[in-house]
PDB file of N, CA, C and O in Angstrom, chain B, residues numbered from 101:
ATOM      1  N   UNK B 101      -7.429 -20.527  -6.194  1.00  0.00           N
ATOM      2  CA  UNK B 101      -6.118 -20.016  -5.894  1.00  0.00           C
ATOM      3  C   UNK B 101      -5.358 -19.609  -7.151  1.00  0.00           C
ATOM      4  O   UNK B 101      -4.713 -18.568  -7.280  1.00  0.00           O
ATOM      5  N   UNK B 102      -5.534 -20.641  -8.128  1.00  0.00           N
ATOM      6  CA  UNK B 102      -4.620 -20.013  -9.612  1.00  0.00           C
ATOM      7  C   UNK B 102      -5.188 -18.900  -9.706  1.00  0.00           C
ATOM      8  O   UNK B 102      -4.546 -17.981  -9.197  1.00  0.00           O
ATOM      9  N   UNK B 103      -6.565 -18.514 -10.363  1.00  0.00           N
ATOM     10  CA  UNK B 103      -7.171 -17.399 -10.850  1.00  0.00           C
ATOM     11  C   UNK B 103      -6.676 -15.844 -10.117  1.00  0.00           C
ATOM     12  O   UNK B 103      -6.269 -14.778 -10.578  1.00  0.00           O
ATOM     13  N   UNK B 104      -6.997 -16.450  -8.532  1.00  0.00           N
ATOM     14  CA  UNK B 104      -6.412 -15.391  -7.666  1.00  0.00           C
ATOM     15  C   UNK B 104      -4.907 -14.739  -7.881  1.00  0.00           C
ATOM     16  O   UNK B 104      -4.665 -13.533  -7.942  1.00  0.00           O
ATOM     17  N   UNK B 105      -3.750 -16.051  -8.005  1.00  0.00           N
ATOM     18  CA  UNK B 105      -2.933 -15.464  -8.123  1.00  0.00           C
ATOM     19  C   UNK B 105      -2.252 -15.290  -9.775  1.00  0.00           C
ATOM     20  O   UNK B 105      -1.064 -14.973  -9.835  1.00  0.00           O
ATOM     21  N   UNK B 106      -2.929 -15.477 -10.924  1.00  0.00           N
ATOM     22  CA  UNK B 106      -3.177 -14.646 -12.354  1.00  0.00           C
ATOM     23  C   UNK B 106      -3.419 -13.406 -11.866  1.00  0.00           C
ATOM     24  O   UNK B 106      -2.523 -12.562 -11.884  1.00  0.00           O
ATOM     25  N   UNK B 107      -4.586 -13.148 -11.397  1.00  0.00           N
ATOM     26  CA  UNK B 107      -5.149 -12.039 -11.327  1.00  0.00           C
ATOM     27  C   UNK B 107      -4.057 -10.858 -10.561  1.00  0.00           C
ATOM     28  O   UNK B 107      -3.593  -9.816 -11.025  1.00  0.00           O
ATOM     29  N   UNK B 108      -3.903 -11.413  -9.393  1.00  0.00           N
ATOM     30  CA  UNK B 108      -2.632 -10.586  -8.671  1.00  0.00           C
ATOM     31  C   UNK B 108      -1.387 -10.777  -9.581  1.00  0.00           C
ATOM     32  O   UNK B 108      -0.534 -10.042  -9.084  1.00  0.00           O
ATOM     33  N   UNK B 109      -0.984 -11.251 -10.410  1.00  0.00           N
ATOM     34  CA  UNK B 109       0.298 -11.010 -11.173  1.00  0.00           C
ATOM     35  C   UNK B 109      -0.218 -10.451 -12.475  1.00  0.00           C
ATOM     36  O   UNK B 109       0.554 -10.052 -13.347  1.00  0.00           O
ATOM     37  N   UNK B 110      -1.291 -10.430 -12.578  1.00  0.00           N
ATOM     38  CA  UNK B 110      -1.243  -9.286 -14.178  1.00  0.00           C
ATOM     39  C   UNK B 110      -1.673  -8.119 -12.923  1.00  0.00           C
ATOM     40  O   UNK B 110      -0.923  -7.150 -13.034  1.00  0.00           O
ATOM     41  N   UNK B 111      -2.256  -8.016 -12.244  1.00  0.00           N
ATOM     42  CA  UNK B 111      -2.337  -5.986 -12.044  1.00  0.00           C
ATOM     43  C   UNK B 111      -1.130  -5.395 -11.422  1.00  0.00           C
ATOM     44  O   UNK B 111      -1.086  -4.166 -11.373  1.00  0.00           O
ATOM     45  N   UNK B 112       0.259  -6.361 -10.743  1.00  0.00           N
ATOM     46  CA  UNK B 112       1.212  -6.038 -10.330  1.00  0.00           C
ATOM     47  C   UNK B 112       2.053  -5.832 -11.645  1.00  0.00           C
ATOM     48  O   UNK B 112       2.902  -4.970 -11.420  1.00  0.00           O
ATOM     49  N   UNK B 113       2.127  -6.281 -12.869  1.00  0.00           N
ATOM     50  CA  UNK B 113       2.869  -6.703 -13.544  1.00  0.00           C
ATOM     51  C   UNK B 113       2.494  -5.287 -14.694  1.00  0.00           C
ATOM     52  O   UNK B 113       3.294  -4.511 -15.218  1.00  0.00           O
ATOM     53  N   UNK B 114       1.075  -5.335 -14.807  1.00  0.00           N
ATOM     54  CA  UNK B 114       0.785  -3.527 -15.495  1.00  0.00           C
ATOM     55  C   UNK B 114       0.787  -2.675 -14.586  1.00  0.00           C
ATOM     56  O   UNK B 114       0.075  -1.720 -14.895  1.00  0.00           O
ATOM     57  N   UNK B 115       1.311  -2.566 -13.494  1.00  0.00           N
ATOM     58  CA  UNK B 115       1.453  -0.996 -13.182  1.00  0.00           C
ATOM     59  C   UNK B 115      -0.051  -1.000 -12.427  1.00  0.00           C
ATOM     60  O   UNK B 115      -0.143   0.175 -12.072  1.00  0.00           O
ATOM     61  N   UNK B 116      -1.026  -1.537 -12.079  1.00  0.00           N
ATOM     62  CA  UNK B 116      -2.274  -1.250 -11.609  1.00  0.00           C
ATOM     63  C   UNK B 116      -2.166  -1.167 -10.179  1.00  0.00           C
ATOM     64  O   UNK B 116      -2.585  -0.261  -9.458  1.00  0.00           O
ATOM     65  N   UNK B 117      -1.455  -2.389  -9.795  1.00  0.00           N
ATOM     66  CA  UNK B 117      -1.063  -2.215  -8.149  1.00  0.00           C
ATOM     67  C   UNK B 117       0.199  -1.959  -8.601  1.00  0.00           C
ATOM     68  O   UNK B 117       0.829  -2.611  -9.433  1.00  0.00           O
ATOM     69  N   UNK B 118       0.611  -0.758  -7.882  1.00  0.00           N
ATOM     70  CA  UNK B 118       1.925  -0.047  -8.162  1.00  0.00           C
ATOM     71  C   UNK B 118       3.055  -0.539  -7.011  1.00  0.00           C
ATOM     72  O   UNK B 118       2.709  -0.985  -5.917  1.00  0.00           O
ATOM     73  N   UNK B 119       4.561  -0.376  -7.459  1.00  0.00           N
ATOM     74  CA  UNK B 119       5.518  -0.721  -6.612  1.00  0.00           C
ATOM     75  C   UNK B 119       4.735  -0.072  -5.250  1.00  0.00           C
ATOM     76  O   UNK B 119       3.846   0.770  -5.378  1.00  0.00           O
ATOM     77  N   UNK B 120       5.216  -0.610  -3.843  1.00  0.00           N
ATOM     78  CA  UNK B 120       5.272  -0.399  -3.095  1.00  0.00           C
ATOM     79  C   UNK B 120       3.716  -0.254  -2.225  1.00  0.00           C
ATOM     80  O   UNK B 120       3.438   0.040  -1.063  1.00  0.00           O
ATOM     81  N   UNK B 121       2.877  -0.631  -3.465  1.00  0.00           N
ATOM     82  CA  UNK B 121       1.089  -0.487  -3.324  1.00  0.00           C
ATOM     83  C   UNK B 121       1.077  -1.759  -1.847  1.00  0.00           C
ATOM     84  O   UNK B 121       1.963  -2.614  -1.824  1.00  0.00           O
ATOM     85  N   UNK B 122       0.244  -1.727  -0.982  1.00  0.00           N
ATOM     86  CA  UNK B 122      -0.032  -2.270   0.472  1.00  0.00           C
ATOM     87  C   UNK B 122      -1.482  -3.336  -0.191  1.00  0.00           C
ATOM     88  O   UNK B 122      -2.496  -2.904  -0.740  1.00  0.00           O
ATOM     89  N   UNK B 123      -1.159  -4.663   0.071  1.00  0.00           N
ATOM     90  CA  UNK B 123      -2.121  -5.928  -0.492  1.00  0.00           C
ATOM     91  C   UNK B 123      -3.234  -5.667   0.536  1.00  0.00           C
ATOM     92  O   UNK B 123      -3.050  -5.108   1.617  1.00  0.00           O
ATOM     93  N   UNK B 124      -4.350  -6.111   0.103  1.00  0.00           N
ATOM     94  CA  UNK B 124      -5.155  -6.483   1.212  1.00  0.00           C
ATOM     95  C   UNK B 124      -4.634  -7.325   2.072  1.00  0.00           C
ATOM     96  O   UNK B 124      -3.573  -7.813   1.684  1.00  0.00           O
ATOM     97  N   UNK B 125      -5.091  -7.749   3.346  1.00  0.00           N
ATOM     98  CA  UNK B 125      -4.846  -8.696   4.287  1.00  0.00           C
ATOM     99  C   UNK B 125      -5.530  -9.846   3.938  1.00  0.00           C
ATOM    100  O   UNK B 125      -6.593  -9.999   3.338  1.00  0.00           O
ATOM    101  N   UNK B 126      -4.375 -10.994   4.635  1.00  0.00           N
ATOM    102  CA  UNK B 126      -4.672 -12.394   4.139  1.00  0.00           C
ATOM    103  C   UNK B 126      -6.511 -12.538   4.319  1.00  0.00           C
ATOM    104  O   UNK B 126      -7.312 -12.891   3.454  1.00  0.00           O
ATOM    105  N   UNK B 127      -6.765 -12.153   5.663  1.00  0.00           N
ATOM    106  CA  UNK B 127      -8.422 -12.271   5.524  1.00  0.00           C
ATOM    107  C   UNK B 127      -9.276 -11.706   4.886  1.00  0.00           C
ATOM    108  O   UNK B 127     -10.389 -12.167   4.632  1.00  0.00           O
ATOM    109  N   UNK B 128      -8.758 -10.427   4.490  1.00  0.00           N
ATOM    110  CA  UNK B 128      -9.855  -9.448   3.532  1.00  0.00           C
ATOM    111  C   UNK B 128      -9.679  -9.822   2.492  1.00  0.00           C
ATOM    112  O   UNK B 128     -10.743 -10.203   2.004  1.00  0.00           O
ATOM    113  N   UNK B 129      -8.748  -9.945   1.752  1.00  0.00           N
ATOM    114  CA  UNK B 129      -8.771 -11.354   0.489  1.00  0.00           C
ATOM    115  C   UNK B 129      -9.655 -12.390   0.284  1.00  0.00           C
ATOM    116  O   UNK B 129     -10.419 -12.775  -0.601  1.00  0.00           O
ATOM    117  N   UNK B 130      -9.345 -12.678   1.265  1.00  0.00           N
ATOM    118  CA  UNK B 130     -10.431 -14.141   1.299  1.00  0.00           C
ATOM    119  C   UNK B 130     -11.346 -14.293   1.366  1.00  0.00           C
ATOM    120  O   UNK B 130     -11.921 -15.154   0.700  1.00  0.00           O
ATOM    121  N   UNK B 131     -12.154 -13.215   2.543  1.00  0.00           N
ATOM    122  CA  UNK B 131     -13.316 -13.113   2.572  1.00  0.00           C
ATOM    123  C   UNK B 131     -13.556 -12.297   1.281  1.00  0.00           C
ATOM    124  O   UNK B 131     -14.439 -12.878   0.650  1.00  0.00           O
ATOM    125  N   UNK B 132     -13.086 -11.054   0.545  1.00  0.00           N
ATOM    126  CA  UNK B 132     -13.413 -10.669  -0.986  1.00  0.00           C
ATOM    127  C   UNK B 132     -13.696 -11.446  -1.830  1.00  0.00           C
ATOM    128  O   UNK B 132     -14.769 -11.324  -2.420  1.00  0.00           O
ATOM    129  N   UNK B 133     -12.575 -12.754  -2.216  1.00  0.00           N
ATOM    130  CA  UNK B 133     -12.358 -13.706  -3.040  1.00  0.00           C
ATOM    131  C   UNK B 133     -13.444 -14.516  -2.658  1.00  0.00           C
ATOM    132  O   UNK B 133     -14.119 -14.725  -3.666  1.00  0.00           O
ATOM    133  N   UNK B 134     -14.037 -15.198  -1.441  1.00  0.00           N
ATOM    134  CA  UNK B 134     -14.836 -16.423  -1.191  1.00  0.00           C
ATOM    135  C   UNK B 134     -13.696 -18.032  -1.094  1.00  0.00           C
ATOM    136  O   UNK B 134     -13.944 -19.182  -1.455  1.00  0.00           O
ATOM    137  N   UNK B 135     -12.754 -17.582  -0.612  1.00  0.00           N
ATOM    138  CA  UNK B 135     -11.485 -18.730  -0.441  1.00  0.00           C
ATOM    139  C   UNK B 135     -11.027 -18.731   0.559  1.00  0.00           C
ATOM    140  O   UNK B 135     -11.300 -17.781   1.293  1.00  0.00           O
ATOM    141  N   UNK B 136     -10.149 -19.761   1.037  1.00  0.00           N
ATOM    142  CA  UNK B 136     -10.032 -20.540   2.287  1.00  0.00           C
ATOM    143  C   UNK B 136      -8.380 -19.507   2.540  1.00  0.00           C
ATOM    144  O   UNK B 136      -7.375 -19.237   1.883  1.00  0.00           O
ATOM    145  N   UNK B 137      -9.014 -19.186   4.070  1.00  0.00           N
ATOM    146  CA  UNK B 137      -7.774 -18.267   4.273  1.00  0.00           C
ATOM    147  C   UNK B 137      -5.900 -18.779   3.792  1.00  0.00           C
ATOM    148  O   UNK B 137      -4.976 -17.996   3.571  1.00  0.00           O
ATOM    149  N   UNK B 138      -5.858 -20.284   3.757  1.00  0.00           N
ATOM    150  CA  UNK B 138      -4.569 -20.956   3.312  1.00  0.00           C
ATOM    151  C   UNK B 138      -4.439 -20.684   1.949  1.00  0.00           C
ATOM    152  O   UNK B 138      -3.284 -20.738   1.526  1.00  0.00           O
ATOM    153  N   UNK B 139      -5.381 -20.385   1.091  1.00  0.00           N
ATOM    154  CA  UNK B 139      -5.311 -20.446  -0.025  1.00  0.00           C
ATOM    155  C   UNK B 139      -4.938 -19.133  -0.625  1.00  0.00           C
ATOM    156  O   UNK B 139      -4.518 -18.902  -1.759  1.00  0.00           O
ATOM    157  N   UNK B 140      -5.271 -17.994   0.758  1.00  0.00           N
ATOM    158  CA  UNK B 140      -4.481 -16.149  -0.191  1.00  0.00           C
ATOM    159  C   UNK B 140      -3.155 -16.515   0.709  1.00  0.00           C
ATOM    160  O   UNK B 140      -2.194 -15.889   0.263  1.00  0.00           O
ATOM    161  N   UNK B 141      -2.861 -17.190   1.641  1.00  0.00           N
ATOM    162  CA  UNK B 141      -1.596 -17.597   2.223  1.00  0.00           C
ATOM    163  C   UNK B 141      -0.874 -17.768   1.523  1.00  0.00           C
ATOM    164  O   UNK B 141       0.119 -17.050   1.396  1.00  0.00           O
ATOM    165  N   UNK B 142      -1.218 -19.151   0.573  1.00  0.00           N
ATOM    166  CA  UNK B 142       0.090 -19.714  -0.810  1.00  0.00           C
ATOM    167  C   UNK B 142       0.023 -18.929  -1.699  1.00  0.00           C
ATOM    168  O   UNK B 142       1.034 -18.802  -2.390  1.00  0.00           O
ATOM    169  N   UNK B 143      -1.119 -18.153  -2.004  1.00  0.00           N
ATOM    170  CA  UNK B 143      -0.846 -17.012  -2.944  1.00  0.00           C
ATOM    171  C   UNK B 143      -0.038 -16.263  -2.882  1.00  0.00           C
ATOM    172  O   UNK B 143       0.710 -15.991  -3.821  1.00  0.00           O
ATOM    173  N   UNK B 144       0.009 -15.660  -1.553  1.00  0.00           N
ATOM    174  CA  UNK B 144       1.066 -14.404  -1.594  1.00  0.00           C
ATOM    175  C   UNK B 144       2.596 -15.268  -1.353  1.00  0.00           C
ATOM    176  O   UNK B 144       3.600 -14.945  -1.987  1.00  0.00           O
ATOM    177  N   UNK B 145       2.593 -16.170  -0.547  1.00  0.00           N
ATOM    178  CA  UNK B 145       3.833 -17.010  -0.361  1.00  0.00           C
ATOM    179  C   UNK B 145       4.351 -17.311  -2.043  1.00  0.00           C
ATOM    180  O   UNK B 145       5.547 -17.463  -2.294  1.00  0.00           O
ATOM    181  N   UNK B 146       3.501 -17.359  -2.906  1.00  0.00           N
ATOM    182  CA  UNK B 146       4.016 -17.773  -4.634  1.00  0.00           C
ATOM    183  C   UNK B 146       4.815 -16.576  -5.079  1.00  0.00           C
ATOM    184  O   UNK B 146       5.940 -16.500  -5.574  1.00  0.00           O
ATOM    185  N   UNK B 147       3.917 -15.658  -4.764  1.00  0.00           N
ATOM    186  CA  UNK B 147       4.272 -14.270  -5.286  1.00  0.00           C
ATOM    187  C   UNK B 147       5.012 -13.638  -4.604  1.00  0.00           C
ATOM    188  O   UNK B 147       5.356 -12.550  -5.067  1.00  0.00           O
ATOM    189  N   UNK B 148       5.511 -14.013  -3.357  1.00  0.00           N
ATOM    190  CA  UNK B 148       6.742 -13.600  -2.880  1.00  0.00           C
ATOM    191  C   UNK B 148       8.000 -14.450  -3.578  1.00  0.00           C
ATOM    192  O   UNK B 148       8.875 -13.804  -4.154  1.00  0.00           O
ATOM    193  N   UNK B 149       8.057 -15.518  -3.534  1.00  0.00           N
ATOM    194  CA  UNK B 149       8.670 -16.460  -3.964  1.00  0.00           C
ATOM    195  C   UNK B 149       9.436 -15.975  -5.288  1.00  0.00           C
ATOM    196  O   UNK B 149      10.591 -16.185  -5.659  1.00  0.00           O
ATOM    197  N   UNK B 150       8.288 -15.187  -5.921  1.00  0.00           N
ATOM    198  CA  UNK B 150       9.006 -15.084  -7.473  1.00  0.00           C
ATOM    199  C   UNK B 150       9.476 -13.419  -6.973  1.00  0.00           C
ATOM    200  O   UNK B 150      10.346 -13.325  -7.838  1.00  0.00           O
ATOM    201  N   UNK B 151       9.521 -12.626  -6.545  1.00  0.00           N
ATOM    202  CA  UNK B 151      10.038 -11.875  -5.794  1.00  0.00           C
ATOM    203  C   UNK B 151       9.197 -10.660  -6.634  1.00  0.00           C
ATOM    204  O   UNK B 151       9.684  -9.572  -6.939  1.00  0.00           O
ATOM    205  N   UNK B 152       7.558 -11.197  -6.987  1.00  0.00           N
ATOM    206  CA  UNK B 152       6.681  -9.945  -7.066  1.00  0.00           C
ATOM    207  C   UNK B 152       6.288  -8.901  -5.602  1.00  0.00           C
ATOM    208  O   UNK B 152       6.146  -7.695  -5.397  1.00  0.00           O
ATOM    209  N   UNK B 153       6.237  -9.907  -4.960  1.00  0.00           N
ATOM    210  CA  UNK B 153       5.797  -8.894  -3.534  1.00  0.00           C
ATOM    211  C   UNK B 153       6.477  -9.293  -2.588  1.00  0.00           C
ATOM    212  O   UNK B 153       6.858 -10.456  -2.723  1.00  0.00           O
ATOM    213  N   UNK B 154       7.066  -8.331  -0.844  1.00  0.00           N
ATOM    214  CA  UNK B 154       7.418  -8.384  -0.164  1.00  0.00           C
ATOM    215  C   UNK B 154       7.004  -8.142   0.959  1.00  0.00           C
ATOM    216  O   UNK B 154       6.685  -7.009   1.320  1.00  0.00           O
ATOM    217  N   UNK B 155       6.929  -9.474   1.898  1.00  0.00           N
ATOM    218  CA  UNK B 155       6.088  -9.364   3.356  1.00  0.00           C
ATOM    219  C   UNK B 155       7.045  -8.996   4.182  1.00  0.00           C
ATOM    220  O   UNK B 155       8.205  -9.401   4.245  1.00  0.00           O
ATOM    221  N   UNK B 156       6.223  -7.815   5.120  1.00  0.00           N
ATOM    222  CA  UNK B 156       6.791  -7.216   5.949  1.00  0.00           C
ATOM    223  C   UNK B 156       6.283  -7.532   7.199  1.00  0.00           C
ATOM    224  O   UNK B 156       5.112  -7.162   7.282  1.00  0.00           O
ATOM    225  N   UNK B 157       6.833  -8.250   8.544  1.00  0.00           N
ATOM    226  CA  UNK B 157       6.195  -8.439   9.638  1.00  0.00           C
ATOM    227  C   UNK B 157       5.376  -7.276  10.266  1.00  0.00           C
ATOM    228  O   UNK B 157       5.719  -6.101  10.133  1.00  0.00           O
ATOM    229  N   UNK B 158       4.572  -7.562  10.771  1.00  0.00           N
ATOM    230  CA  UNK B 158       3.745  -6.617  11.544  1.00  0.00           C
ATOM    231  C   UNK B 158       2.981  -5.582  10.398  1.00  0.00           C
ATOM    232  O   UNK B 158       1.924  -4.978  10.588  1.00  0.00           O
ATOM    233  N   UNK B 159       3.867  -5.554   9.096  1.00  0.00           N
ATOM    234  CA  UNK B 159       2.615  -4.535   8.490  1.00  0.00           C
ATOM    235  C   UNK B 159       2.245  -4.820   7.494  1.00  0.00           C
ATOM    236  O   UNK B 159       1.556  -3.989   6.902  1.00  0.00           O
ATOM    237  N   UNK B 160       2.535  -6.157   6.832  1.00  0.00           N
ATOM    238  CA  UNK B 160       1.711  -6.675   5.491  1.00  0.00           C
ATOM    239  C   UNK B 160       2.485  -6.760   4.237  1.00  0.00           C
ATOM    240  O   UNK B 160       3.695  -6.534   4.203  1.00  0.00           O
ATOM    241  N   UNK B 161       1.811  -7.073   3.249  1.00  0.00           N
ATOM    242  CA  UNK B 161       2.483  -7.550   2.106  1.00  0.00           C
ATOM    243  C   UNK B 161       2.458  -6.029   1.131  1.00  0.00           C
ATOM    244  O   UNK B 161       1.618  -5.130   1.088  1.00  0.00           O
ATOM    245  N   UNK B 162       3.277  -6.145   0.678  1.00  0.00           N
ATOM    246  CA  UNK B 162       3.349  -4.831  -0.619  1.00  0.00           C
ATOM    247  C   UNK B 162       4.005  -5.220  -2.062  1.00  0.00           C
ATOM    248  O   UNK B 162       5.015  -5.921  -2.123  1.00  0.00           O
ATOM    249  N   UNK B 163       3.532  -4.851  -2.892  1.00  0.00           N
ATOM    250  CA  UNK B 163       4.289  -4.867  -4.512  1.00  0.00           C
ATOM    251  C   UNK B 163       5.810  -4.483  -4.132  1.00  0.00           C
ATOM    252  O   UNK B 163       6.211  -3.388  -3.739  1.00  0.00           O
ATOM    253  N   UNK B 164       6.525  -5.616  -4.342  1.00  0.00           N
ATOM    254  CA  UNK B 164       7.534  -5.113  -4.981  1.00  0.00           C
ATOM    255  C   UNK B 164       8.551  -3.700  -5.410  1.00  0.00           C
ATOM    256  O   UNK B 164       7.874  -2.709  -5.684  1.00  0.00           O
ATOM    257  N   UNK B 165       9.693  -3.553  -5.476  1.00  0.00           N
ATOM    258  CA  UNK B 165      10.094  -2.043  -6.007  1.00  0.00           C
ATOM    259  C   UNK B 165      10.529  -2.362  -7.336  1.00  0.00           C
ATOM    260  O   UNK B 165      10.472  -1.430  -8.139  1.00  0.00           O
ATOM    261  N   UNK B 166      10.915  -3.377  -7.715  1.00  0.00           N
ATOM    262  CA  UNK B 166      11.577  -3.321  -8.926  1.00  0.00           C
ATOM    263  C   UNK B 166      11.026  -4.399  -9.838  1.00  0.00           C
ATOM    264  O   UNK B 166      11.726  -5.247 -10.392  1.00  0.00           O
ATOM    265  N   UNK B 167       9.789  -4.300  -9.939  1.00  0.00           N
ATOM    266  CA  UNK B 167       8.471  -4.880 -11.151  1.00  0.00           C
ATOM    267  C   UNK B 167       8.475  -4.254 -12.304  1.00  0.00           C
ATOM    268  O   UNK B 167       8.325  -3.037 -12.194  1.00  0.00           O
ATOM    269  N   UNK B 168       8.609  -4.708 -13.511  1.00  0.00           N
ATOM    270  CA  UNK B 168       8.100  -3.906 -14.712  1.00  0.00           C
ATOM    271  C   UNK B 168       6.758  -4.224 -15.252  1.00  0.00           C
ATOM    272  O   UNK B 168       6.648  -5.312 -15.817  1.00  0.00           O
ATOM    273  N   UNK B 169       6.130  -3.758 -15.204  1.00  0.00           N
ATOM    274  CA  UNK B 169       4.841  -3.807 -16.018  1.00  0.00           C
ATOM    275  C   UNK B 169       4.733  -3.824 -17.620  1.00  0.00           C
ATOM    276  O   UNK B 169       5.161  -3.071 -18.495  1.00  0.00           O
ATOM    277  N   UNK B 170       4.078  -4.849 -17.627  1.00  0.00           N
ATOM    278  CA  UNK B 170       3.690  -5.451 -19.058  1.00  0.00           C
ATOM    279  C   UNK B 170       1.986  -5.836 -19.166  1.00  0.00           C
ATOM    280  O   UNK B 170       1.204  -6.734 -18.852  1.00  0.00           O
ATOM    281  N   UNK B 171       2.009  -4.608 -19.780  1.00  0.00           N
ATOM    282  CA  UNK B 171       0.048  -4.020 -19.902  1.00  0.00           C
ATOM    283  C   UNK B 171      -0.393  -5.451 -20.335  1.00  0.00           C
ATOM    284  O   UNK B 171      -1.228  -5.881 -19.540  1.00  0.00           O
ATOM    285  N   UNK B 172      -0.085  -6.392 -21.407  1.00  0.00           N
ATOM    286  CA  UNK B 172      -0.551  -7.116 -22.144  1.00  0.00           C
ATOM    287  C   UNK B 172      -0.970  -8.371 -21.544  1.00  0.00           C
ATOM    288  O   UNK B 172      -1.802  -9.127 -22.043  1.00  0.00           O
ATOM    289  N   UNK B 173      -0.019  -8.657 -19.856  1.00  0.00           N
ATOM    290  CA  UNK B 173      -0.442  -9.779 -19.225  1.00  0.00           C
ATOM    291  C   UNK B 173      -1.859  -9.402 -18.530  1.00  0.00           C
ATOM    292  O   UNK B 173      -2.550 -10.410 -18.388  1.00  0.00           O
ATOM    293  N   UNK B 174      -2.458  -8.239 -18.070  1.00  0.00           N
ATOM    294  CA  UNK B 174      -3.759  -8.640 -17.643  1.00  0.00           C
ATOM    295  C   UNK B 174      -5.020  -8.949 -18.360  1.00  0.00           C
ATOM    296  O   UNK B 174      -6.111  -9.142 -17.824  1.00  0.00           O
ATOM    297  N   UNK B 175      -4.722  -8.978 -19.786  1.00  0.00           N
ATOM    298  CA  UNK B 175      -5.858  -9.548 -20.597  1.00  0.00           C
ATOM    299  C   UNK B 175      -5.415 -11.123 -20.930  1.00  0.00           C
ATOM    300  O   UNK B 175      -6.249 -11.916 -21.368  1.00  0.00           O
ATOM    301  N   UNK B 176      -4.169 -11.468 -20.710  1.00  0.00           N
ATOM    302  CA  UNK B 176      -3.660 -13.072 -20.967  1.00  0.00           C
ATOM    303  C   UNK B 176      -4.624 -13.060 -20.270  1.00  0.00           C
ATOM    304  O   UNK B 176      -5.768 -13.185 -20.709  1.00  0.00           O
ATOM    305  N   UNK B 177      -4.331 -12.907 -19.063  1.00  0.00           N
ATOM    306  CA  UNK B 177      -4.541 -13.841 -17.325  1.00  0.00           C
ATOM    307  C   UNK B 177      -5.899 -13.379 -17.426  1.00  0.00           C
ATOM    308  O   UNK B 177      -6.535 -14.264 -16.853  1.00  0.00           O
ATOM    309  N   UNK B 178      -6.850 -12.360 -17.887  1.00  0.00           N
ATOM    310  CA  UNK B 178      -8.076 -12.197 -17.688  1.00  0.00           C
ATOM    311  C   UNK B 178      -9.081 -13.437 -18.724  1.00  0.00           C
ATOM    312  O   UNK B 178     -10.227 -13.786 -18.441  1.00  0.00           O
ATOM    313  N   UNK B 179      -8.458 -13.814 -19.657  1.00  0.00           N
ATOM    314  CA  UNK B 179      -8.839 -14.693 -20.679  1.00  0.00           C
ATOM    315  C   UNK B 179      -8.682 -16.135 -19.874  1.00  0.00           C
ATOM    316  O   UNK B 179      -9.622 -16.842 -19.513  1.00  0.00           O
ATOM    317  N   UNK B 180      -7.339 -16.390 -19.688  1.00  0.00           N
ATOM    318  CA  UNK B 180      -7.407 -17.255 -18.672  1.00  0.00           C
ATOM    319  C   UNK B 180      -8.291 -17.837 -17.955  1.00  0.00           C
ATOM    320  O   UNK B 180      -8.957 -18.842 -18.200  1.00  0.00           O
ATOM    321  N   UNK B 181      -8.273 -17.207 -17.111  1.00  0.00           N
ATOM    322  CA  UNK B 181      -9.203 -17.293 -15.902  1.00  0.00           C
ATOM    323  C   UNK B 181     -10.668 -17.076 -16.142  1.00  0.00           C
ATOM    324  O   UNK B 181     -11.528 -17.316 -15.294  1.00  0.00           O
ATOM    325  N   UNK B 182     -10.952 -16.516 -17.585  1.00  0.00           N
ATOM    326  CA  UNK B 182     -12.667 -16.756 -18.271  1.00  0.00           C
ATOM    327  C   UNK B 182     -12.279 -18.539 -18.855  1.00  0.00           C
ATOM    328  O   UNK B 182     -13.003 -19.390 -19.371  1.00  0.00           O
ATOM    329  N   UNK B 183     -11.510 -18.539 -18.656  1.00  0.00           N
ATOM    330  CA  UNK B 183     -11.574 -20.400 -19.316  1.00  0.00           C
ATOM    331  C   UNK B 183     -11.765 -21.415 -18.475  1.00  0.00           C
ATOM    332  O   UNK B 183     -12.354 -22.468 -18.718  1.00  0.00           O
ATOM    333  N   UNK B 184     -10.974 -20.897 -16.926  1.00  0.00           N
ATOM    334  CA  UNK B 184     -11.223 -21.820 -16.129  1.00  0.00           C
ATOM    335  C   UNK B 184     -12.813 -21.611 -15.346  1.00  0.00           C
ATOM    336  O   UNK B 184     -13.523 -22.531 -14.941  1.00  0.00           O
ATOM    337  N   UNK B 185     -12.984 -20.781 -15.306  1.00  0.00           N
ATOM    338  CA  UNK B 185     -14.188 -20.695 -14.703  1.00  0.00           C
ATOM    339  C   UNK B 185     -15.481 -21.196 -15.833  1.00  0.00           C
ATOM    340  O   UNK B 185     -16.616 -21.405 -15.406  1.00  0.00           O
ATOM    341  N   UNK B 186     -15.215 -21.312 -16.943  1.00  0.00           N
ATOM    342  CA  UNK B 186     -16.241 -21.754 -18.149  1.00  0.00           C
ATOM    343  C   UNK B 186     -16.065 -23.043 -17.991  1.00  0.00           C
ATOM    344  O   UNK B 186     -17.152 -23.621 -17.968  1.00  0.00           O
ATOM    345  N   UNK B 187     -14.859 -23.983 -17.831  1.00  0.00           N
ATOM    346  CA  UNK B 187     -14.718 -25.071 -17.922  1.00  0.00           C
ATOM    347  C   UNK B 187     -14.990 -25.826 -16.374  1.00  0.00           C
ATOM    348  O   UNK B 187     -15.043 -27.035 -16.149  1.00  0.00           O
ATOM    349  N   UNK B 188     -15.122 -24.833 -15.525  1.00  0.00           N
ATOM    350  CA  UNK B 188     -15.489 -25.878 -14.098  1.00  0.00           C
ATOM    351  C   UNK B 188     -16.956 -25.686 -13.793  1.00  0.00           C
ATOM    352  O   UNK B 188     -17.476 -26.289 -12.854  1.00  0.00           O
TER     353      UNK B 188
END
């Protein structure tokens, strides 16, 4: 779930998934990722929370309108997440 949601806040955060870009669905996530459907649940529930993305009933989650992108976090969070996966 961390890695997942690193990963979704550095490509929202450079401009990769763009304002208003449409998330996969909680299940196509999951089944992509290999994670327990609760687990892209609290993801996107985090990342709404910090008011990166906004769920819309009936038609899904989307980026945000007013995100700035900062190129430099998807190599943090890509380094990152080569650490946790080296260390488990």
């Amino acid at each position: 779930g961390l890695q997942l949601s690193l990963r979704l806040r550095a490509l929202i955060a450079t401009g990769r998934l763009p304002a208003g870009e449409r998330l996969p669905s909680v299940r196509r996530l999951a089944e992509w990722a290999g994670v327990n459907l609760n687990t892209v649940r609290g993801v996107y529930a985090g990342l709404e929370a910090t008011g990166l993305v906004v769920s819309q009933q009936g038609r899904g989650t989307f980026v945000a309108a007013d995100v700035r992108a900062a190129p430099e976090l998807e190599e943090i969070a890509a380094v990152f997440a080569a650490h946790l996966v080296a260390d488990s």
